[in-house]
N, C-alpha and C positions, 0 to 999 in steps of 0.2 A: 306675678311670676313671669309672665308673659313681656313685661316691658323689660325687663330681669334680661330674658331670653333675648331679644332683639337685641337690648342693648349690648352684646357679646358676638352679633354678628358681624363679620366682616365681607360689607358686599362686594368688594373690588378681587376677594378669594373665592369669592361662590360663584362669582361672575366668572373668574380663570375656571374653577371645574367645570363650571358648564359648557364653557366655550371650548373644552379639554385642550387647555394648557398648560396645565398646572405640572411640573413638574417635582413638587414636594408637597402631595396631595397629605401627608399625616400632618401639617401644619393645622388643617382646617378639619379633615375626616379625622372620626372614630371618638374615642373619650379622652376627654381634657381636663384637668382641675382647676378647676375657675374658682373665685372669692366666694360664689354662692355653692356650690357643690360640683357636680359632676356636667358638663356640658358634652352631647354627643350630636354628631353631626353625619347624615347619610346622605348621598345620591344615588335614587333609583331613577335614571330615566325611564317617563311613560308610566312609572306605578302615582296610583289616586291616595293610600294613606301608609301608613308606616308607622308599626308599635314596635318598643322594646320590650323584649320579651325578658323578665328578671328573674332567675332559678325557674325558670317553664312557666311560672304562675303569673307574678305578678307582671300586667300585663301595661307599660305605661304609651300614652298616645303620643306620636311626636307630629311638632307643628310644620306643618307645607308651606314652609318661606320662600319657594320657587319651583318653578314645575322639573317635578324630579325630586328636590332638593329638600330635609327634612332636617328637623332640630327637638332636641329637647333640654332642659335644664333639668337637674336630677337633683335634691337635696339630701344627697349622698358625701359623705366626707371620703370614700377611696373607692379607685376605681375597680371594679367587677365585671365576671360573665355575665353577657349577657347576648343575646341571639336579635335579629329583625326577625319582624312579620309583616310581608310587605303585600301589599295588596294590590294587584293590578285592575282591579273591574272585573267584571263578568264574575266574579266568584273565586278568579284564577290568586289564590293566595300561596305565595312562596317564605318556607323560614332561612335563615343566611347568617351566619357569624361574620364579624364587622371583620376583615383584612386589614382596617385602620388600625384595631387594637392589637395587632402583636407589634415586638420591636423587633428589628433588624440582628439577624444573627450571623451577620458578617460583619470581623474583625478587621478595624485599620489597619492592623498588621498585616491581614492578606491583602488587604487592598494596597499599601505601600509597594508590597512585594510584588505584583502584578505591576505595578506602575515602573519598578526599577527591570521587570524581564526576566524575574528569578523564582517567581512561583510556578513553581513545577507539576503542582498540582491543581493548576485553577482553575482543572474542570471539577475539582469536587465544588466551587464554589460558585463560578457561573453556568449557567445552563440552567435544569429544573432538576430537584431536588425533593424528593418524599420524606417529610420529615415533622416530628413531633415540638412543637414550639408551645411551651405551658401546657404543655399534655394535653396538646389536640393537634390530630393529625393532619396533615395539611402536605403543599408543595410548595417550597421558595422557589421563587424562580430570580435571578438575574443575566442582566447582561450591560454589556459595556456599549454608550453611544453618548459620545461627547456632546455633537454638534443637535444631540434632539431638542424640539421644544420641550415635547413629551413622548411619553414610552409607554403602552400599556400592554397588559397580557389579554388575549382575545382570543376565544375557541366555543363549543357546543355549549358550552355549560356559563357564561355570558350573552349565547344571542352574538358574538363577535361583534360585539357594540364595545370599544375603545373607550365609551365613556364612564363603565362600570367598573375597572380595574386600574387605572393610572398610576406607578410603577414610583417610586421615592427615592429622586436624585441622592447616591451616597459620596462619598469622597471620590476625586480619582472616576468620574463619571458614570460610575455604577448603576446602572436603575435596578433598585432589589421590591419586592414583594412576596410577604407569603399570603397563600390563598387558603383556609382551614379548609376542610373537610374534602379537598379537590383528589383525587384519585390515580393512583396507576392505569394507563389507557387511555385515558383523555385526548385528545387534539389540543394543538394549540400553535398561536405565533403572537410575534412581537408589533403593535400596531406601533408607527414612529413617525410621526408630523416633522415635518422638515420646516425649516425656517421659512419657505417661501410657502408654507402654507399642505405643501402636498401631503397627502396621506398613503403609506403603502405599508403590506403586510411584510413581515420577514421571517425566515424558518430560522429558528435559534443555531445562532454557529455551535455554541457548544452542545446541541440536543443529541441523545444519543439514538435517538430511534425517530426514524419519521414514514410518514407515510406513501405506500406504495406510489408509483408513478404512473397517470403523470399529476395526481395529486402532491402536494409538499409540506404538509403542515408537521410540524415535527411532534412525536407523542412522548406522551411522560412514562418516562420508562429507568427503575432504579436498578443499576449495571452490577452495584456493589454486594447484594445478598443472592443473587439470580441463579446462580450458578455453583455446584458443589464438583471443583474441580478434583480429578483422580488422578492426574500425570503426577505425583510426586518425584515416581521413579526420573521421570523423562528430564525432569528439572534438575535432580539431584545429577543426572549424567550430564545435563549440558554442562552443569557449572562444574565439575569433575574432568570435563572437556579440554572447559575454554584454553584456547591457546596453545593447542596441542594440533598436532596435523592429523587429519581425518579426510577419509574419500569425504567428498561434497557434489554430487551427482543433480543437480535440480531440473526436476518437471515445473516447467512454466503451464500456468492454468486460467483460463477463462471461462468463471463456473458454466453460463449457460451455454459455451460452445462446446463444453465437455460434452453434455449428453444431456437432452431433455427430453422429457416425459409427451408421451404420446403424440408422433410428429405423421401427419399426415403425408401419407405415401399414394404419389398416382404414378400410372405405367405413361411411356410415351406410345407412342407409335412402334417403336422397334420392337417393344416388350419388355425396357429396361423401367427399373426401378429411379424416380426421382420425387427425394423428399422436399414437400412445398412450403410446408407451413407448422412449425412447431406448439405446441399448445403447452402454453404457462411453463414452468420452470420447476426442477426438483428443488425440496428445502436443503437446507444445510445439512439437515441432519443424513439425508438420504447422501448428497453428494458425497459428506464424510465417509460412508461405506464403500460408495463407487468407488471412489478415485482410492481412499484407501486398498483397496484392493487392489484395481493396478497396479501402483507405485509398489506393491510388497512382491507382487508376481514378478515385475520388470526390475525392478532394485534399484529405483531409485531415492536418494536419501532428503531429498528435503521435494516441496513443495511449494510452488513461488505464485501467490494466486496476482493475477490484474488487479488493481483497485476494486476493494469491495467497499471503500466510502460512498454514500448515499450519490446518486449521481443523475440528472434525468433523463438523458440520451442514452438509450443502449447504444449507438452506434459510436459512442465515445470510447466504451470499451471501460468507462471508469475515471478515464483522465480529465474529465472536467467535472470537478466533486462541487456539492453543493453542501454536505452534509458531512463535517470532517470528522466528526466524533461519532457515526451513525452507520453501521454495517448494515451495507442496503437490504431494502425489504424485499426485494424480487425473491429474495430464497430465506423468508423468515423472520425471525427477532432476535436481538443480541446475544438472548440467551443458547437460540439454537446455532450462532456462529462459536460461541463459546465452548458449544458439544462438539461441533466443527474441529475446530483446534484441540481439544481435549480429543476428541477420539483419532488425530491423527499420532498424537503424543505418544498414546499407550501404544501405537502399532509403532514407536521408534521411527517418527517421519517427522521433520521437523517443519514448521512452518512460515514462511517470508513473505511479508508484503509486500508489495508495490505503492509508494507512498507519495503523493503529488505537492512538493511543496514548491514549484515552481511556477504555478500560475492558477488562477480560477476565473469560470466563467462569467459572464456579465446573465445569468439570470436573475430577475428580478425581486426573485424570494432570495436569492442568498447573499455572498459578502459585497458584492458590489455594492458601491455609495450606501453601503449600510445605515450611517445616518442622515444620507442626503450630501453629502460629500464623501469624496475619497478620506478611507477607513481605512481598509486592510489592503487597499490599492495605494502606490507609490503615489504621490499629488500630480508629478511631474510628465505630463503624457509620453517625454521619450524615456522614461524608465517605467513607465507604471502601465504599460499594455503591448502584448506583442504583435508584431504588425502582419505576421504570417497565421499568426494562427487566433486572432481575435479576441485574446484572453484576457485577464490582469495580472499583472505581478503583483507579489507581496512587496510591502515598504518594509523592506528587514532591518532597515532602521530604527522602526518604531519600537519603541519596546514592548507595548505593549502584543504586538503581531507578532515579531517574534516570540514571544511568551506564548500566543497562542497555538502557533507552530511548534516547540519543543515540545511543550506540555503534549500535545497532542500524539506525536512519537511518542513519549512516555506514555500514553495515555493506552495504546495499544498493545505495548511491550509487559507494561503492567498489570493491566486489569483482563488482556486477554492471550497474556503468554504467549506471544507473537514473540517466532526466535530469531528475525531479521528483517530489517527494514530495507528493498531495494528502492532508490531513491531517483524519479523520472526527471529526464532533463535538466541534470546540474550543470552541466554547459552552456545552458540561456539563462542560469543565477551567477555564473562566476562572471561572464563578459555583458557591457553595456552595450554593445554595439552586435552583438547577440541576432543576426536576422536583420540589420538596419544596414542602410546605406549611408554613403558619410553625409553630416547634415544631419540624418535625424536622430542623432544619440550627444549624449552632453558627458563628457569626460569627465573622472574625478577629481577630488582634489589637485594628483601631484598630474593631473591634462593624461592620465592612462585609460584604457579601457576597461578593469578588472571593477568589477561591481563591490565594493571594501564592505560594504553593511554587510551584504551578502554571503561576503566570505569569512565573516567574522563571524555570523549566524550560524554556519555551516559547523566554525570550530567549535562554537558554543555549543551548538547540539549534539555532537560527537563528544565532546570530554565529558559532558553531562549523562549520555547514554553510558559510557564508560565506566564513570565513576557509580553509576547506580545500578545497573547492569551491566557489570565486565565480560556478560559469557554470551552476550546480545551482538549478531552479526550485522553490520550498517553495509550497505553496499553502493557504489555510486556509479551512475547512468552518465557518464562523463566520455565525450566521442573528441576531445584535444589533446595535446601536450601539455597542458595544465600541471605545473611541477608537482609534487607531491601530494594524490589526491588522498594515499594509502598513506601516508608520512605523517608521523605523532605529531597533535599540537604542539608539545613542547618541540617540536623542534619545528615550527612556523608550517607542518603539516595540514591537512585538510582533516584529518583524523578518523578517514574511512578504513575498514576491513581491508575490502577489495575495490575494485574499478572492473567494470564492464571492458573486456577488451576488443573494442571495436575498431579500433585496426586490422587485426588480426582476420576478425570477421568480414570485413570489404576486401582483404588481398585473398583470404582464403575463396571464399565465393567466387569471385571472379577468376581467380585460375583455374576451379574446378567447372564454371560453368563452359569453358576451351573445350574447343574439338582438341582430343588430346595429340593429335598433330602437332598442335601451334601451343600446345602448352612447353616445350623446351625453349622458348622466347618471353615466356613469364616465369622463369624459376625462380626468379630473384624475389615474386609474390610470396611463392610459397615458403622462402627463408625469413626473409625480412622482419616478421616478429621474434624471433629469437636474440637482434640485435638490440629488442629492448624486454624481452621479456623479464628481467629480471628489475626494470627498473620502477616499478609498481607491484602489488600483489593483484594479479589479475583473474579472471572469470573467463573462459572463455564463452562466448555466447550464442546460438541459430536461435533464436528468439522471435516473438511475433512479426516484431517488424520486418524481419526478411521475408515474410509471408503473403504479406498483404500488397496492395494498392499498385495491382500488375505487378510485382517481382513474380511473382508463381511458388508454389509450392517448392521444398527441398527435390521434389523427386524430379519435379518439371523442370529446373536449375540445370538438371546434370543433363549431358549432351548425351547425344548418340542411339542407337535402338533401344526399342523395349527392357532387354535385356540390359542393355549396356550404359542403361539407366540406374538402376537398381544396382550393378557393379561398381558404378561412377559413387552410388550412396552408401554402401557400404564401405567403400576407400575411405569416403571424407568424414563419417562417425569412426571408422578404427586412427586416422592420422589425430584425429581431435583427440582421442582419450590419450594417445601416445605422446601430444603436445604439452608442453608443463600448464600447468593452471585448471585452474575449480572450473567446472562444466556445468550448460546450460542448456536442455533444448526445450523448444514449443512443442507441448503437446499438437498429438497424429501424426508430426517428421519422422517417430520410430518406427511408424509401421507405413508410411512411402504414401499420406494422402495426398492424391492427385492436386483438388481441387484448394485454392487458398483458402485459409481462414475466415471465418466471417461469424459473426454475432448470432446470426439468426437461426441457427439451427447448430442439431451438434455434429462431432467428428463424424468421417464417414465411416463409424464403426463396419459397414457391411462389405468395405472394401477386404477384410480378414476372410472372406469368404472364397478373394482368390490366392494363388498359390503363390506367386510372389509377395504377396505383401506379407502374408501370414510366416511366409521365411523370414524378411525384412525387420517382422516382431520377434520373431526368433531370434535372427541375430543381435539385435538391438540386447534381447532380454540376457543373450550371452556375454554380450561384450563389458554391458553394463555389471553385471556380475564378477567378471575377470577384474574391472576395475576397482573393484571393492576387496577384491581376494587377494589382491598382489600389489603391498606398501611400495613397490619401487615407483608405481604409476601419479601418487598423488605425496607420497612423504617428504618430499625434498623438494614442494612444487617452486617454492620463491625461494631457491639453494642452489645456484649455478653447478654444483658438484652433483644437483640429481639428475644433470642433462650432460650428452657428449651427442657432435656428432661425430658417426665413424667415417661416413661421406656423403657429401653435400655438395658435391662437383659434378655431376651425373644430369646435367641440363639436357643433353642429347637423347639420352633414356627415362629422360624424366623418374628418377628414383631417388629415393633418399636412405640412408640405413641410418638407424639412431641406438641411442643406449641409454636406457633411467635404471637410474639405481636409487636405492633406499641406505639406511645406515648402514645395512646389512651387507656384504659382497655378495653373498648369495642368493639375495634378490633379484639379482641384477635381471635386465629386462631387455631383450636385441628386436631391434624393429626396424623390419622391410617394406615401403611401402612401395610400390609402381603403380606410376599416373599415366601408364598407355594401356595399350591392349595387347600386349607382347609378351608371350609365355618366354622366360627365359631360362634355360634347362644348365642345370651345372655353373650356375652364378658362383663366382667366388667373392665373400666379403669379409672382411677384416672383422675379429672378435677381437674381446677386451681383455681375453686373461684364458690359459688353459685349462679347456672342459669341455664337458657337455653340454650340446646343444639342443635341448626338445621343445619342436613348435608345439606350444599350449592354443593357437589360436591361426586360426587362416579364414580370409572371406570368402575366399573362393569354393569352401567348403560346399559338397551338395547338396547338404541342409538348409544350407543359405542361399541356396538357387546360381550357385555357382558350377563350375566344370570340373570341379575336386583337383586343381593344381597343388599342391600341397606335399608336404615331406611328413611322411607318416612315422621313419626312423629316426628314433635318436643320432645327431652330430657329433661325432668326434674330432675339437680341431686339429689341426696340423699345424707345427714349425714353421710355417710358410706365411711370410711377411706378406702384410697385402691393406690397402687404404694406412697405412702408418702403425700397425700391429704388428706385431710379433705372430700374434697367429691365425689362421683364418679356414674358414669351410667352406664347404660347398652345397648351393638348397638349387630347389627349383622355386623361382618368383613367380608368383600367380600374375596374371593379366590385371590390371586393375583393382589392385587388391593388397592389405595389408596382409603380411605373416610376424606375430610374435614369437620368438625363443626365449623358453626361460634359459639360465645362461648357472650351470653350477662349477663351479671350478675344483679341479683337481688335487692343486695344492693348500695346502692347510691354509683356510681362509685368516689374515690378518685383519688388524681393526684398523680400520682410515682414521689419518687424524686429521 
């Protein structure tokens, strides 16, 4: 039997496992039907003997044809369970079901479909997987690496020895394995021998949970049973929704600058309070209460968190993800992000991601030369790295990247009821030349600059989000002219929601940060969006990055004294909600923090302790209210008929008066703003129709840490023509300050057509 057995070996395959190269280890491992019976073949490196274990009992001895390396011949006619018993020395004996004997439970079909850029869900397929294979329990794990020699799976429960798992080249470069009896929780990564010999570890791109930082191994963790969601209602409204105009109010969020748990405080010298040093981080589950409570007190209607993909830099803020399927562990496990979002649902707060498909870091555990060559990186150095900012680009050519990229947008919209994707830096995916000087960019096809993979990927994953979730908000982080970012595919559109309007955001800023002296020499700033507002559906945005890296805080921005601070901030949150388009701010700008933004610690909740800011939240929590209670401010945002100005000529007194209307006439909405510091008593300005005028709103209120300029009587207009009307009143304009009128008219309101 034994010459039987040799003669069935194949040393030039035992020779590859051991040398682990083998990239189609079931050829030679586990049980095979050979002419005499059953042949089984194991590798344990390091262990002295190795039995098969046959129903528990019978116990057969197999023969050590090389160190490690074990064989038996079985006179068995069909192959069976059966278990190792491998014996290392000293006593130390371990039992093992062979991973050679299961078959692969991934179908050519998905694998094709991945290959063409169409499987939309191939994170159910690659990544790790808890799953029953001939009714034993086990993990598949695969991944995709063309250029490997070999691929093995490697964590706690191997010793992270490469040589005991070696992974079964499938179609379409697959490496799949399942491992039986392997567990929920486990550790683990992908070992991948590169052609030239080198060995490195990698964290599974499609892993859904990985471990803390700045550890990176990715843990096995099943996303699809975890969670017994309760927002029915929330989903049955969005989709009830979609495509309907609705306030959209978003708090932008950076969980751990929100607020973290027990932040050590030392006094200086003067006697003031400065927080040094933060310790660890609330979970999700806690944040979900915090911030839900905010956003319900304040009103505002959705929630825009920073990248919460696995990431190892906090000082990244998120934007350089390692871990694209994997909601970081600094505040828990997928499960408790999935309460996250589930508990912002049921309070009616909707929730949007921030999603990085524009570049990734060169760490060394993640997509970088994944298998030793550019993978999910462009081949091409002037498309496939950005030179400012040290990154990779994706090849959105490949199909298979892009596949990984959509899916993984679906992957979140899906499995974690994620109600919008904002989408970072699509201005360095649409242009080649993107941050380069000339010379270092290579032109497409027809010698242009516009990135065609790119933009084709873009369309593909918008008609895709569309068609499988219609009521799913995409948003795009786009700072060009770029024609139609909001414009339907079918009609050669980019096939986003909205666009960040970041125009609007650099004129407005900059005219309010003006001694307002010198602001009637920039009026043209503060128009200027209006001559395209209409020509995208836009967002308007104060978002982190106005915050950070020296710009100063919103409150720091605005010129002039203490007071006249504060004034300056309230003008420029009452002009923004009065401006057409969906709104945006960075959490602390509602309540006037001083100090910029930063990672490391949270807001300065204790600045509510003085009397300005605590009005500045007040007013905030007013305004933000007002614009949810009155259709004419957000109904007709991208509807040229929901904006008029009444006068927009007033450069010298820096004022504008405006009108939003809704379907309704008697919506109608009159808005004074003044960007100086000039009480103006007995103003007269042009109304839209005969009525009544009642300010529902002024900043200047004394509530609001203002000087109570304000018209406390209902307006009656007058016959008296004035800015191009027919009739007009008289208010007193606050200093620095916006005033609302609701606007009812007298005459039996008609229907606009």
């Amino acid at each position: 039997m034994k010459d039987k057995l040799y003669a069935y070996l194949d040393r030039e395959e035992i020779r590859r496992i051991i040398c682990s190269k083998h990239d189609h280890p079931k050829h030679i491992l586990g049980p095979h039907k050979v002419k005499d019976g059953i042949l089984i073949q194991a590798y344990f490196p390091g262990a002295d003997k190795c039995d098969v274990l046959i129903r528990g009992q019978n116990r057969q001895p197999m023969e050590k044809v090389a160190d490690g390396f074990f064989a038996v011949l079985l006179t068995m006619s069909e192959i069976f369970k059966y278990r190792f018993l491998v014996n290392y020395g000293d006593g130390h004996m371990v039992r093992y079901r062979d991973a050679y004997a299961f078959p692969t439970t991934i179908e050519t079909e998905e694998i094709r479909k991945f290959q063409a850029g169409i499987h939309y869900e191939i994170y159910k397929v690659l990544g790790a997987h808890p799953m029953t294979v001939q009714g034993v329990r086990g993990v598949r794990f695969a991944v995709w690496a063309p250029r490997a020699v070999r691929v093995s799976v490697v964590g706690d429960f191997n010793q992270w020895d490469g040589r005991r798992h070696p992974m079964q080249r499938l179609e379409g470069d697959i490496h799949e394995l399942f491992i039986p009896e392997l567990k929920e929780g486990e550790i683990y990564k992908y070992e991948i021998k590169h052609r030239n010999g080198a060995i490195v570890l990698k964290s599974d791109p499609y892993g859904t949970y990985m471990q803390m930082r700045p550890d990176n191994a990715s843990v096995i963790f099943n996303v699809d049973k975890c969670h017994k969601w309760q927002d029915k209602n929330w989903m049955a409204k969005r989709k009830k929704m979609a495509g309907k105009e609705k306030p959209e109010f978003i708090y932008e969020v950076h969980l751990a600058g929100f607020m973290r748990p027990d932040e050590v405080v030392e006094k200086t010298e003067d006697g003031s309070e400065v927080i040094v040093k933060p310790a660890g981080f609330y979970n999700y589950r806690e944040l979900a209460k915090q911030i839900t409570k905010y956003v319900l007190d304040m009103g505002y209607t959705h929630v825009e968190l920073m990248p919460i993909m696995e990431h190892p830099l906090d000082a990244s803020w998120g934007y350089q993800v390692t871990g694209y399927y994997a909601p970081t562990s600094r505040y828990g496990t997928p499960e408790d992000f999935m309460y996250f979002v589930d508990y912002l649902h049921q309070h009616d707060i909707g929730v949007i991601l921030d999603w990085v498909p524009a570049h990734f870091p060169k760490d060394q555990n993640g997509l970088a030369r994944f298998d030793g060559e550019p993978l999910y990186e462009d081949p091409n150095p002037q498309r496939g790295e950005h030179p400012h900012w040290g990154t990779l680009i994706f090849d959105y050519g490949r199909k298979e990247v892009s596949n990984f990229l959509i899916a993984n947008a679906l992957y979140w919209v899906e499995q974690y009821h994620i109600d919008g994707l904002r989408m970072d830096a699509v201005a360095s995916m649409l242009y080649l030349d993107y941050g380069r000087n000339y010379g270092e960019w290579t032109p497409n096809m027809y010698g242009q600059n516009e990135n065609l993979e790119a933009i084709e990927f873009l369309k593909h994953l918008n008609s895709m989000m569309k068609k499988r979730n219609p009521d799913v908000t995409m948003i795009a982080e786009e700072s060009t002219a770029f024609p139609k970012v909001t414009g339907a595919v079918e009609d050669n559109g980019l096939g986003f929601d909205y666009k960040w309007n970041m125009g609007w955001m650099n004129d407005f800023l900059r005219y309010m940060s003006m001694d307002p002296l010198f602001r009637k020499y920039a009026y043209n700033e503060l128009l200027f969006s209006m001559i395209y507002a209409y020509s995208e559906q836009y967002i308007l945005v104060l978002s982190h990055d106005e915050v950070v890296h020296g710009k100063g805080s919103m409150i720091q921005k605005m010129p002039g004294e203490y007071k006249d601070k504060f004034a300056n901030l309230r003008l420029a949150y009452g002009y923004m909600v009065c401006h057409p388009g969906r709104k945006l701010l960075f959490m602390g700008q509602d309540f006037a923090q001083f100090s910029e933004f930063t990672e490391e610690k949270s807001l300065e909740w204790f600045m509510l302790k003085y009397d300005m800011h605590k009005k500045m939240q007040d007013y905030m929590r007013d305004l933000l209210h007002l614009y949810r209670e009155y259709p004419a401010l957000y109904a007709l945002d991208n509807d040229p008929q929901g904006f008029e100005w009444i006068n927009c000529i007033m450069p010298e007194e820096s004022m504008v008066v405006l009108m939003r209307r809704s379907e309704k006439k008697e919506e109608t909405l009159l808005a004074v703003c003044n960007f100086t510091p000039v009480v103006r008593q007995d103003f007269k300005i042009g109304v839209p129709f005969k009525g009544k005028y009642k300010e529902i709103f002024n900043s200047d209120a004394v509530k609001y840490g203002g000087d109570g300029n304000v018209n406390p009587r209902m307006k009656q207009s007058r016959a008296e023509e004035w800015d191009g009307k027919e009739n007009s009143i008289k208010i007193t304009v606050p200093p620095l300050g916006v005033s609302i009128f609701k606007c009812t008219p007298l005459e039996p309101a008609k229907k606009r057509k």
